[in-house]
C-alpha positions in Angstrom: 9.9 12.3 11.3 6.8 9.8 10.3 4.5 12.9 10.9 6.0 14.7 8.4 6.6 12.1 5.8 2.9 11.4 6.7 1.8 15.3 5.8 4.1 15.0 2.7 2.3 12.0 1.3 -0.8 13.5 2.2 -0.1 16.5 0.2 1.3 14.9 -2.5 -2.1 12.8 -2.7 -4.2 15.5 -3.0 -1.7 17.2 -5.8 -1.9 14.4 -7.6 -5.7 13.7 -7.7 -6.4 17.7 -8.0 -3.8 17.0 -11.0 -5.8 14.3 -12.0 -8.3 15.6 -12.3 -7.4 18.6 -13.8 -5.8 16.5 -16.5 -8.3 14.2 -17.0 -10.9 16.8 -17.9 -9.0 18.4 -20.3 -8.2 15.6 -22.3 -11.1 14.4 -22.4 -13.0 18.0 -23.0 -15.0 16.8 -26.4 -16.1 13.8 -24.9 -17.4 16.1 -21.8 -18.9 18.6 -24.7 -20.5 15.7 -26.5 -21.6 13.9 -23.5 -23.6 17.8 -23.0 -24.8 17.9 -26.7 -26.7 15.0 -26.5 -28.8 16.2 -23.8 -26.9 15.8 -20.2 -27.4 18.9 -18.0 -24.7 20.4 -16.1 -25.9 18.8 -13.2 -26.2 15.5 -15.0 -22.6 15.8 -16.5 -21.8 17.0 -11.9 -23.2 13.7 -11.0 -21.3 11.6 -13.5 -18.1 13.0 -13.0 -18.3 13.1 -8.5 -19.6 9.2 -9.3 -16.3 8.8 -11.4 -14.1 10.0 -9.2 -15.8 8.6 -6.1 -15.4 5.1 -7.8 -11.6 6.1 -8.2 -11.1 7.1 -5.1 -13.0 3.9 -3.7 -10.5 1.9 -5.2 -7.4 3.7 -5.1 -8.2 3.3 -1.1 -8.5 -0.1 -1.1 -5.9 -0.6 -3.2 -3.8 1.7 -1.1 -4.3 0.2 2.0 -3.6 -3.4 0.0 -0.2 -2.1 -1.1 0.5 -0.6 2.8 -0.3 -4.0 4.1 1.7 -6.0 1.8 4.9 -4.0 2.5 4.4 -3.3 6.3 3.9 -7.4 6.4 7.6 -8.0 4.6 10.6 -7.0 6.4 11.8 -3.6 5.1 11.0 -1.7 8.1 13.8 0.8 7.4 12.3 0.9 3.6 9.0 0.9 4.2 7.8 4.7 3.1 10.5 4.4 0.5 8.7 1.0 -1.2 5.1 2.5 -0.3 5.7 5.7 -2.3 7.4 4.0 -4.9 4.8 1.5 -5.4 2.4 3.8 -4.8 3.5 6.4 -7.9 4.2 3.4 -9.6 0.7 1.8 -9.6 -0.9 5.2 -9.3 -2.6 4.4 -6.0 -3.2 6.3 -3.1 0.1 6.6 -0.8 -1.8 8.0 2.3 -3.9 4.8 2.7 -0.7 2.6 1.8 0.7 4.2 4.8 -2.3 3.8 6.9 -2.2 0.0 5.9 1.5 -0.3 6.7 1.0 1.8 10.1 -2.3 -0.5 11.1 -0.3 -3.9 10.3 3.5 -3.0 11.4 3.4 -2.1 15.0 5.8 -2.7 17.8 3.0 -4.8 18.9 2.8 -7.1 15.8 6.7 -7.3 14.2 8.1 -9.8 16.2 5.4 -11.9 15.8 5.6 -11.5 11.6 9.4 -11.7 11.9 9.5 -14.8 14.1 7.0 -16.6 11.8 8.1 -15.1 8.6 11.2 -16.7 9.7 10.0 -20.0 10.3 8.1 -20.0 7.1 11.0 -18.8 5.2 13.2 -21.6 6.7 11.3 -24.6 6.0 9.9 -23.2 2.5 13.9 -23.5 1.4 14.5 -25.9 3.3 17.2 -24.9 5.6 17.7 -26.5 8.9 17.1 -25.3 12.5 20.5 -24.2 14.2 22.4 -22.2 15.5 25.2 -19.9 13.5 28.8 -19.8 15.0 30.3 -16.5 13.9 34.5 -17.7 13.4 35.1 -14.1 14.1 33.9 -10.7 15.0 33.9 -9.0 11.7 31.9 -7.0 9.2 32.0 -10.3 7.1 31.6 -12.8 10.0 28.1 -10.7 10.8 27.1 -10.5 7.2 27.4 -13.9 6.6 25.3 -14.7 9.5 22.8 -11.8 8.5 22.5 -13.7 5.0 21.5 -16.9 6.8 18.8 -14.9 8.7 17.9 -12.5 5.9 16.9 -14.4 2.8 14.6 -17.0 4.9 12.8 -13.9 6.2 12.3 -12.1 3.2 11.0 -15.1 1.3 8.4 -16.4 4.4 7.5 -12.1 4.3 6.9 -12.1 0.3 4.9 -15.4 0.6 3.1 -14.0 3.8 2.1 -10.8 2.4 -0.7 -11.7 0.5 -2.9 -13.5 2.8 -2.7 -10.2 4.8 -3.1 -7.8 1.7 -6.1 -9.2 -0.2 -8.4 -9.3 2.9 -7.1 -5.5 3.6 -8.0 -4.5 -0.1 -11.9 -6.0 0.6 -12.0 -4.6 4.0 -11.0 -1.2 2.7 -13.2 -1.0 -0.1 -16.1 -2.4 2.3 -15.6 0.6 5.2 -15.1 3.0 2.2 -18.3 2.5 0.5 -19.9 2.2 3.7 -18.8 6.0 4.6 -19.5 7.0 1.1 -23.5 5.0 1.7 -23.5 6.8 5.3 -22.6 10.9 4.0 -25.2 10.0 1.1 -28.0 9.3 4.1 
């Protein structure tokens, strides 16, 4: 099922930058025809526009991944192509590297450890004490209640988390992005 929400958003990427594109020169056609009347060659006008859309592409990566990171560092695991799409669309970045980021940082490997700490943090950031629940009884309720208790310190310790895992993935994106782009150029 994650492969083929995977191929989706991959296909949806690439419709929406051929899209983009498609768009973007048509709008701005005069501009492209004035740009040429002043004197730029067709291969001139080429270069300008790949270098345009390389730099978007650059960042849309690294902005991607950023995005990916930050939600595959909160806990929404059941939400997490849901929020990445919808961020994604929203912010007009590239959904295939937010999914990358989330994939690289949310791993059966790595969630207990962000969930046990994003805990902690969450607990002591509102200031709730260390205990243990008593569920009074076995109902839908009784567990709510308790998931409340655990739920809200987790989500805030994730949202305050997040960051300092989503700004070095932004730079280290961009960095291994421009450093493909530097090594197809050689």
């Amino acid at each position: 099922m994650l492969s083929v929400g995977f191929m989706a958003s991959a296909l949806l990427t690439v419709l929406g930058f051929l899209l983009y594109a498609l768009f973007s020169f048509r709008r701005r056609f005069i501009e492209l025809g004035t740009l040429r009347a002043i004197g730029l060659s067709t291969m001139q006008l080429t270069i300008f526009l790949i270098c345009e859309l390389a730099f978007l592409i650059l960042l849309g990566l690294g902005a991607g991944t950023a995005i990916g990171v930050f939600i595959g560092v909160t806990p929404t695991i059941p939400f997490h192509t849901t929020l990445i799409i919808a961020v994604g669309v929203l912010f007009k970045q590239n959904i295939m590297a937010g999914y990358l980021g989330s994939w690289l940082i949310s791993n059966p490997l790595t969630i207990p450890l962000f969930y046990f700490y994003q805990y902690e943090l969450g607990r002591i950031l509102l200031g709730i004490q260390t205990g243990a629940w008593v569920m009074p009884e076995l109902t839908v309720a009784g567990i709510m209640n308790i998931g409340w208790h655990i739920l809200i310190p987790l989500l805030v310790g994730g949202v305050v988390s997040a960051p300092f895992f989503a700004i070095p993935a932004y730079f280290f994106a961009r960095r291994l992005a421009v450093a493909g782009r530097h090594r197809e150029a050689a």
